[in-house]
Backbone as numpy.savetxt, mean C-alpha at the origin, in Angstrom:
# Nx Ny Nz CAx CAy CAz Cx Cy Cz
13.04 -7.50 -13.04 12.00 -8.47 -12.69 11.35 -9.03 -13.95
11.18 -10.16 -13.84 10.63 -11.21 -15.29 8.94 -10.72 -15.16
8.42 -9.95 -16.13 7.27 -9.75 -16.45 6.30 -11.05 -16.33
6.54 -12.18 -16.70 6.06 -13.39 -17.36 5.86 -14.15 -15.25
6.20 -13.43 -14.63 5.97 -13.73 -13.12 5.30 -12.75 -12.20
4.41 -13.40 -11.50 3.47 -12.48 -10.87 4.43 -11.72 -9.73
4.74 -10.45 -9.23 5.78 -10.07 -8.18 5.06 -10.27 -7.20
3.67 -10.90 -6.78 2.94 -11.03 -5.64 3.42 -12.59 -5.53
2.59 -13.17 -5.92 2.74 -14.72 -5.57 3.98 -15.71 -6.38
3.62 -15.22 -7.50 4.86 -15.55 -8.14 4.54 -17.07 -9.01
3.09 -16.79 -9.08 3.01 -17.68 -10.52 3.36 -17.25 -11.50
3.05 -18.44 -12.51 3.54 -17.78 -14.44 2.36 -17.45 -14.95
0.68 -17.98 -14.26 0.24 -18.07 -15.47 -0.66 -16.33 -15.43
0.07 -15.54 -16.11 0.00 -14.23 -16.55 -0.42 -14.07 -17.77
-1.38 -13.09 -18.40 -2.27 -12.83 -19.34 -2.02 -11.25 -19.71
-1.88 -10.60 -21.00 -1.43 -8.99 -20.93 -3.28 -7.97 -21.05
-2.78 -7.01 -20.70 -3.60 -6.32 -21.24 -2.88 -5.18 -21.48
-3.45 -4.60 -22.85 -2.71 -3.05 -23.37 -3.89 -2.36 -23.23
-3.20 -1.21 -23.15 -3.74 -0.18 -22.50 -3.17 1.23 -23.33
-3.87 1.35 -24.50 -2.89 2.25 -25.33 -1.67 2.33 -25.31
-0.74 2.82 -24.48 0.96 2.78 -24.75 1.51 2.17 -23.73
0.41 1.59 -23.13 1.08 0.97 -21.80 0.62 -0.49 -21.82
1.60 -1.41 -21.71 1.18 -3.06 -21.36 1.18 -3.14 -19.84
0.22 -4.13 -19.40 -0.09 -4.72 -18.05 0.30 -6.05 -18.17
0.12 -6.61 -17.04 0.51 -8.50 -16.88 -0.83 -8.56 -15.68
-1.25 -9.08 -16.03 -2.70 -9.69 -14.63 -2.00 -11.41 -14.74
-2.15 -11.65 -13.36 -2.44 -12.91 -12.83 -3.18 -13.63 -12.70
-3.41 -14.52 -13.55 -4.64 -15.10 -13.01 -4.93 -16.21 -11.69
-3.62 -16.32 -10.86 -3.94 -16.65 -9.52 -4.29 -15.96 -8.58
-3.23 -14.90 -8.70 -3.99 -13.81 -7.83 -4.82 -12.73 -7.77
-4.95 -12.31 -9.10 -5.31 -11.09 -9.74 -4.16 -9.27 -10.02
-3.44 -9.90 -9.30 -2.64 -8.67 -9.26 -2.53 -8.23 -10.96
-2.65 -6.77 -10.68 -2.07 -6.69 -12.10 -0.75 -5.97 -12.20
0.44 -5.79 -13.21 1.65 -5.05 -12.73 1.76 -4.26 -14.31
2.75 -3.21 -14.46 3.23 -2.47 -15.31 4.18 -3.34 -15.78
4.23 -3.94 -17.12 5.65 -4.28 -17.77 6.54 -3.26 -17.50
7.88 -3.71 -17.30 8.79 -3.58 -16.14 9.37 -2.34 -17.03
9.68 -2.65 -18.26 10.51 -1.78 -18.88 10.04 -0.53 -18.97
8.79 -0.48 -18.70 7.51 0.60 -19.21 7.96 1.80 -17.60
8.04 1.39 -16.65 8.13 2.11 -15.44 9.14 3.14 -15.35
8.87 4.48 -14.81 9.60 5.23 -14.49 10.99 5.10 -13.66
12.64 5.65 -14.12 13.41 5.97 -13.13 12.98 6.32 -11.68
13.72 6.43 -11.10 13.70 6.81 -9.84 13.67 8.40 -9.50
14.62 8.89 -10.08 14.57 10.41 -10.27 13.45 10.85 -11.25
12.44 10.09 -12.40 11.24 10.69 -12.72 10.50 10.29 -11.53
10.69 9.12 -10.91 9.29 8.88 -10.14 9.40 9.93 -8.85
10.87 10.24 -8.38 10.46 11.01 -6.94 9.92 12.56 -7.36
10.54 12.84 -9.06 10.12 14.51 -9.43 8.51 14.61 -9.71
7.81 13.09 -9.87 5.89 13.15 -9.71 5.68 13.21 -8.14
6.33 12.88 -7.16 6.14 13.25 -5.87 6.09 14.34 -5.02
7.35 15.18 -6.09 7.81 16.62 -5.68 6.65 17.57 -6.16
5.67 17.02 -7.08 4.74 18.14 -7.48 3.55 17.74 -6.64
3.23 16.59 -5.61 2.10 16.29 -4.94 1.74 17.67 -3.70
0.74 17.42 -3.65 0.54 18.96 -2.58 -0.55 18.24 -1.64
0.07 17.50 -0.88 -0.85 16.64 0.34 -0.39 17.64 1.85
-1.11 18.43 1.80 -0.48 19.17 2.91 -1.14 18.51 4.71
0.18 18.80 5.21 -0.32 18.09 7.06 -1.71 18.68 7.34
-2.47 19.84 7.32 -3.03 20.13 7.88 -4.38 20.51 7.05
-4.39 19.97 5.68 -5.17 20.21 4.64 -6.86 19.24 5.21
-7.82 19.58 5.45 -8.76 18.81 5.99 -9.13 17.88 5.23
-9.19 18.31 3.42 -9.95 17.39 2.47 -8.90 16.47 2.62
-7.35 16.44 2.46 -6.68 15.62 2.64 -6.95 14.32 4.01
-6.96 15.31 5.35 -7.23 14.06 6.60 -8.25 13.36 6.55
-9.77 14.18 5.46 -10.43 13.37 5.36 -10.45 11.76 4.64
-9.51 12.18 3.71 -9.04 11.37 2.78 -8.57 9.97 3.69
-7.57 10.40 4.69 -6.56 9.57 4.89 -7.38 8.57 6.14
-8.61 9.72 6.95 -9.28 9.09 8.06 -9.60 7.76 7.41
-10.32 7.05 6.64 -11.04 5.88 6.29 -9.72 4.98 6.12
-8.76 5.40 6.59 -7.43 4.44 7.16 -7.21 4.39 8.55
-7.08 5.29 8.90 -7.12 5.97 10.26 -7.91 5.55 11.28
-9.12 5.72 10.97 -10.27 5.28 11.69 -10.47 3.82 12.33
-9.66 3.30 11.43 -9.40 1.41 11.41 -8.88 1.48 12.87
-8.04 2.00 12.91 -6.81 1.76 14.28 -7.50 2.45 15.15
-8.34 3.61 15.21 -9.39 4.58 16.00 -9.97 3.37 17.09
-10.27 2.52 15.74 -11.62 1.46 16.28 -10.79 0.07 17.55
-9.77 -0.18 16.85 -8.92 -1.32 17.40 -7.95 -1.07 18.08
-7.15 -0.04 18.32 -6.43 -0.08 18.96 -6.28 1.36 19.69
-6.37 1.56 20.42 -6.56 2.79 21.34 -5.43 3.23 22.14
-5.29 4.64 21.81 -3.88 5.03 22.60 -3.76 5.22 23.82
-2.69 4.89 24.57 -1.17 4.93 23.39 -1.14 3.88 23.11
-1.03 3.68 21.78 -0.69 2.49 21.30 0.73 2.80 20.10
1.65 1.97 19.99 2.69 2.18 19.17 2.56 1.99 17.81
2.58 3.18 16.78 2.77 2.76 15.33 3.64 3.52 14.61
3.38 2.81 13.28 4.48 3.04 11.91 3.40 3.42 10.83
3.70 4.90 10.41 3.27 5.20 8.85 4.22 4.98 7.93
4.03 4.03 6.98 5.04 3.18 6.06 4.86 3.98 4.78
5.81 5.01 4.11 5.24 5.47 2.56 4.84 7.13 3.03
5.42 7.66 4.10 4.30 8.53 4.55 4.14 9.94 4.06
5.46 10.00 2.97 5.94 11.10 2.21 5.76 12.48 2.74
6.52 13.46 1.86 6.84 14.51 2.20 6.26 16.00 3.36
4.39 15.15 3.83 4.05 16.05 3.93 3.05 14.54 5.22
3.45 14.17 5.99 2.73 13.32 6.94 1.60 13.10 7.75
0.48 13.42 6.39 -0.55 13.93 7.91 -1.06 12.86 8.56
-1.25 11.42 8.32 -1.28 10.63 9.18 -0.39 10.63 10.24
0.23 11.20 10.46 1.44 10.46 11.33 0.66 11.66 12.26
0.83 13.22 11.97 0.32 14.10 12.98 -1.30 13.51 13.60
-1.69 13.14 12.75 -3.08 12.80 13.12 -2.92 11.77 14.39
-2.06 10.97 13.86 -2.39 10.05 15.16 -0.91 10.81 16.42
-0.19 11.36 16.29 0.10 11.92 17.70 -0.76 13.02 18.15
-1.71 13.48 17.27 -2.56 14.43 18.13 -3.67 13.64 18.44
-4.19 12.28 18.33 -4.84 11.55 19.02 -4.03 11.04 20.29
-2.96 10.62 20.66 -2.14 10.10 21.50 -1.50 9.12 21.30
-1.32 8.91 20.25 0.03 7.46 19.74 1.25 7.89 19.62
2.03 6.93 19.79 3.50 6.64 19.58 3.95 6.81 18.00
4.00 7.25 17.50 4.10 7.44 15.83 5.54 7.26 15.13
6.31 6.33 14.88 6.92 6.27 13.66 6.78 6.69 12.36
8.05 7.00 10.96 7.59 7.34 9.95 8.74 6.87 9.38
8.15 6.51 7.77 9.50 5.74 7.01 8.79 6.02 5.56
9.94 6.54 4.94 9.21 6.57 3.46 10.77 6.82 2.67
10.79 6.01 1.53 12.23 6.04 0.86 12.72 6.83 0.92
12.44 8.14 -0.08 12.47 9.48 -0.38 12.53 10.68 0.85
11.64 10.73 1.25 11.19 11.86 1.97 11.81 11.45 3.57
11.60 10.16 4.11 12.37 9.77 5.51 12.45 8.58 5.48
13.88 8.26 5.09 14.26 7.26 4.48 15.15 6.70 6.51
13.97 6.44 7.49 14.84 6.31 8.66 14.95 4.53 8.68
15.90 3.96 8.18 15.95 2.29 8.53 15.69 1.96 9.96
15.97 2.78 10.92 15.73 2.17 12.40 14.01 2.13 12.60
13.33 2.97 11.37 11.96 2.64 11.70 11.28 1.04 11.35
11.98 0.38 10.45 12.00 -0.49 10.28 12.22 -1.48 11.14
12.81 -1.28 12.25 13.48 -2.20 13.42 12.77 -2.64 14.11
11.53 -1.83 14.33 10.84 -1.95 15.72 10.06 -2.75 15.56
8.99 -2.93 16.99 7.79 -3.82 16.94 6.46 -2.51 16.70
5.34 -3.33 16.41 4.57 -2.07 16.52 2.86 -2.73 16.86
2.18 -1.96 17.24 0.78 -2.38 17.79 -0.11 -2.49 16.35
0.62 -1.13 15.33 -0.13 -0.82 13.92 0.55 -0.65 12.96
0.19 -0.51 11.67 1.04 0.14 10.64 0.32 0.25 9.90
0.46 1.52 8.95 -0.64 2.43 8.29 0.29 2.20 7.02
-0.43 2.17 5.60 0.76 2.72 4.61 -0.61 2.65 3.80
-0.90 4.38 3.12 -1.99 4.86 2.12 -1.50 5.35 1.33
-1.88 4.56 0.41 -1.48 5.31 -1.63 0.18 4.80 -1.39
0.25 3.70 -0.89 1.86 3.17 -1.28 2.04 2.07 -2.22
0.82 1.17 -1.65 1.13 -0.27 -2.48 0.95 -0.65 -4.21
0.36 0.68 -3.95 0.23 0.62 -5.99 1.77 1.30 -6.56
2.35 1.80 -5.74 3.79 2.17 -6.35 4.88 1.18 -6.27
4.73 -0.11 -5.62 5.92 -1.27 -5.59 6.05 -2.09 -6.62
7.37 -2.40 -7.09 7.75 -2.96 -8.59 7.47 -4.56 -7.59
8.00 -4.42 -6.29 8.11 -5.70 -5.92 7.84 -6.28 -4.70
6.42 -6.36 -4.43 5.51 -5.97 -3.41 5.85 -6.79 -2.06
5.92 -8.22 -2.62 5.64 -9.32 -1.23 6.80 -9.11 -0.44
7.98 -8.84 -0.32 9.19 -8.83 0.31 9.03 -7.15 1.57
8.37 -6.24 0.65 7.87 -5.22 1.34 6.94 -5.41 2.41
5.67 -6.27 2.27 4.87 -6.69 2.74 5.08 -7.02 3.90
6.03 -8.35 3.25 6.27 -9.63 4.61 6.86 -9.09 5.59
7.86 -7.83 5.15 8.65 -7.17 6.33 8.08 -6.62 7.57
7.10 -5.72 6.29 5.93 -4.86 7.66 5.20 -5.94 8.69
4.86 -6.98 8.14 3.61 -8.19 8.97 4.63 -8.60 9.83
6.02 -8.41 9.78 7.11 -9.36 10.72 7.03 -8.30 11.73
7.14 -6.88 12.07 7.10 -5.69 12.32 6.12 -5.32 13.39
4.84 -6.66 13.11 3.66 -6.56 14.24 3.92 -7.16 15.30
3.64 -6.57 16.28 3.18 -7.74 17.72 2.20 -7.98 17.43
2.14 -9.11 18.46 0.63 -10.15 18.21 -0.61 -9.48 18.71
-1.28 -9.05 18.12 -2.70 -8.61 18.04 -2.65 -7.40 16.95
-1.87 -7.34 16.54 -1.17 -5.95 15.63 -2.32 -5.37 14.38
-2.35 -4.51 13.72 -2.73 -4.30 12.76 -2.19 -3.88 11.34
-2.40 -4.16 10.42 -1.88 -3.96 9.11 -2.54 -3.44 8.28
-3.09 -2.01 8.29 -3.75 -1.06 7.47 -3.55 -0.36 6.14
-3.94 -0.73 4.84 -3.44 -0.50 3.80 -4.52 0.33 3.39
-4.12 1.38 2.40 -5.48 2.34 1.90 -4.97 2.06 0.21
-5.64 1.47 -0.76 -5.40 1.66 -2.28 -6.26 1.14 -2.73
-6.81 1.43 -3.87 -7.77 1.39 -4.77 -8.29 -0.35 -5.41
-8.38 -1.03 -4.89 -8.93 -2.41 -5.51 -8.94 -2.46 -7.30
-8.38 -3.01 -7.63 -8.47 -3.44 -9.73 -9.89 -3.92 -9.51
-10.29 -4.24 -10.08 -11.63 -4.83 -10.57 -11.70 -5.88 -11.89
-12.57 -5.44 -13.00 -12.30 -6.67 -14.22 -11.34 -5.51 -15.20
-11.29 -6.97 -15.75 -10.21 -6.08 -17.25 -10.89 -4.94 -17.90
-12.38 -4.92 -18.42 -12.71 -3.95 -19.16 -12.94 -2.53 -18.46
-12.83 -2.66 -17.24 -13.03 -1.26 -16.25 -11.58 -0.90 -15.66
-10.43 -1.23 -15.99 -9.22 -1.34 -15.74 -8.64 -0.53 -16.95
-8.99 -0.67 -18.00 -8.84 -0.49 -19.19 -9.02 1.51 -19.26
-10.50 1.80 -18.65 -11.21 3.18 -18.43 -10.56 3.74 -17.00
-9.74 3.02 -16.17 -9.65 3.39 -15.01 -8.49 4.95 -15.01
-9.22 5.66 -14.05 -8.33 6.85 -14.14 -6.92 6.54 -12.96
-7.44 5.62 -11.96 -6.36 5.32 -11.07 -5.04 4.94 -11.91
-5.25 4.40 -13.00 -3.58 3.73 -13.65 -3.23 4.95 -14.40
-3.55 5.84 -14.67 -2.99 7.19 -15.26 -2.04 7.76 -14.30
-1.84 7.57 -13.48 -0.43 8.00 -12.58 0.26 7.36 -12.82
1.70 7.75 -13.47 2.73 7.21 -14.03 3.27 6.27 -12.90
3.45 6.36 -11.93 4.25 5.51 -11.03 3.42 4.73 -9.95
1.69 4.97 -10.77 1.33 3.29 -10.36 0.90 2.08 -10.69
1.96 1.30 -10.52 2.40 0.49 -11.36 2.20 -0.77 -10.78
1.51 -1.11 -9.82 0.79 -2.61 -9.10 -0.41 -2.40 -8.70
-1.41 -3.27 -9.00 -3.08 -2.84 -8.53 -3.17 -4.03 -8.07
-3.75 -4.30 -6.62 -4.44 -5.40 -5.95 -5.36 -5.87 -6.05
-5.91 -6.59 -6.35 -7.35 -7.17 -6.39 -7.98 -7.30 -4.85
-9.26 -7.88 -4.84 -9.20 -8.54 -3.49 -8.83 -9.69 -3.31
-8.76 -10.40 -4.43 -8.46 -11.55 -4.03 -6.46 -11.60 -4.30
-5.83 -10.58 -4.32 -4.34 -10.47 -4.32 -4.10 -10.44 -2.62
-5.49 -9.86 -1.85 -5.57 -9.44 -0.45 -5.70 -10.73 -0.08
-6.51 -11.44 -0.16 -7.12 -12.80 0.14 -5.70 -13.63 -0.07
-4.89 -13.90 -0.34 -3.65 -14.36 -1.17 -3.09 -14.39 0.45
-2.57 -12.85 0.55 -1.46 -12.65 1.43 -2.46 -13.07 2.72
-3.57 -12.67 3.31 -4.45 -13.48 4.07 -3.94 -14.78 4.62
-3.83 -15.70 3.30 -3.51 -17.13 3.50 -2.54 -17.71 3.89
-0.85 -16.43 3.09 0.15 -16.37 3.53 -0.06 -16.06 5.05
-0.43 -15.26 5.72 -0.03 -15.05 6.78 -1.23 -15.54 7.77
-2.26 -16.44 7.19 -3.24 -16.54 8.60 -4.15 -15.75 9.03
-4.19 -14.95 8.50 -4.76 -13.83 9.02 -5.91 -13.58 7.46
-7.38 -13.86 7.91 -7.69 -13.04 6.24 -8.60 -11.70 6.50
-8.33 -10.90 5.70 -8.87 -9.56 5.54 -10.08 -9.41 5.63
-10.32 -7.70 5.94 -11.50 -7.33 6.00 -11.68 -5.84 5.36
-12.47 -5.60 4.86 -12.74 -4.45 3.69 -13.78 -3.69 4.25
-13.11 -2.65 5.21 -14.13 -1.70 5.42 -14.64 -0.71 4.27
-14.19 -0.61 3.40 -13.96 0.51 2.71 -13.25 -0.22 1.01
-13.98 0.13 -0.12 -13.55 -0.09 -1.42 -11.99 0.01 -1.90
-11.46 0.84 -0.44 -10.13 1.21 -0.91 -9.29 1.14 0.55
-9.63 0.55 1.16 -9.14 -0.16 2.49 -9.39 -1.90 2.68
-8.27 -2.39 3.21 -8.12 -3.51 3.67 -7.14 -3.62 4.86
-7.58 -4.52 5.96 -6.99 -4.72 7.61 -6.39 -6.04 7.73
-5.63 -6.36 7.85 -4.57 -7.25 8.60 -4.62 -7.23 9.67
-5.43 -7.93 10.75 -5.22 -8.67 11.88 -4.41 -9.76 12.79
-3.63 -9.29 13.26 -2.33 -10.52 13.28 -2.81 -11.23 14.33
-2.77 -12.61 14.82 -3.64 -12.81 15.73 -2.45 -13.52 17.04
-1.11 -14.13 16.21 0.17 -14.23 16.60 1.67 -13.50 16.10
């Protein structure tokens, strides 16, 4: 992927920031910021930082974690209702969470359940927390999941908002080697426009997709 292009929208006009040993690219249309490409981990380093994560199903500080995603669909869509945890890795506690509320639960994550037929379906929701800062190449991922909704659907994302350059710079969120795309809000506001639908920010580190067709 050409650094010198935003992987969200896909303007040029991109600006760097270094970051001790690491270069960034920010957008200045959308704000996205990305990891120069060359800088990013293999595949086999990035799934062996996954293999040491300890997000356990039944860990509470964890569900607490994951509820202020969760809660979104709590509020809007009420079971049974059909969904997809997108990213949901090795240890799923969203996914249990919502069949022990009473949903229909799908799960898809490269690595860990790599099921393509989850991809197939229609769905009422779709959850994906702590994923979108790991995509080299976001919008194609995106557009798939939003195709994925029925009409009234939801599109629940949990990740950390970028902010300005000089607090980006101190941020402990980009110290994880394999995350390597930060959204702005206005990267949210972007896809909003793409799809009709514009966001809503319950939460500093949540944003909702409302599909309305």
């Amino acid at each position: 992927m050409n650094a010198k292009i935003c992987p969200l929208c896909s303007a040029t006009g991109l600006y760097p920031i270094q970051c001790k040993d690491r270069l960034y690219h920010r957008c200045e249309a959308c704000g996205l910021v990305h990891l120069e490409p060359e800088q990013r981990l293999s595949e086999t380093d990035e799934k062996a930082v996954y293999d040491d994560h300890e997000n356990a199903i039944h860990d509470p500080s964890y569900r607490r974690f994951l509820s202020r995603a969760f809660d979104e669909v709590l509020k809007c869509k009420p079971a049974p209702a059909r969904g997809l945890d997108f990213g949901c890795g090795p240890g799923p506690a969203l996914v249990a969470m919502a069949r022990e509320a009473g949903y229909a639960m799908a799960q898809y994550d490269k690595y860990f359940h790599p099921d393509e037929a989850a991809l197939a379906g229609e769905y009422d929701f779709i959850t994906s927390t702590e994923v979108v800062e790991h995509l080299a190449d976001p919008l194609p991922i995106l557009d798939r999941l939003w195709s994925l909704l029925a009409p009234g659907g939801l599109l629940v994302l949990q990740t950390k908002r970028v902010l300005d350059d000089e607090r980006f710079r101190s941020w402990h969120y980009r110290n994880d080697p394999t995350h390597i795309t930060f959204f702005a809000e206005a990267s949210f506001n972007w896809l909003g426009e793409r799809w009709g639908c514009m966001p809503a920010y319950p939460h500093n580190d949540v944003v909702v997709f409302h599909r309305q067709v």
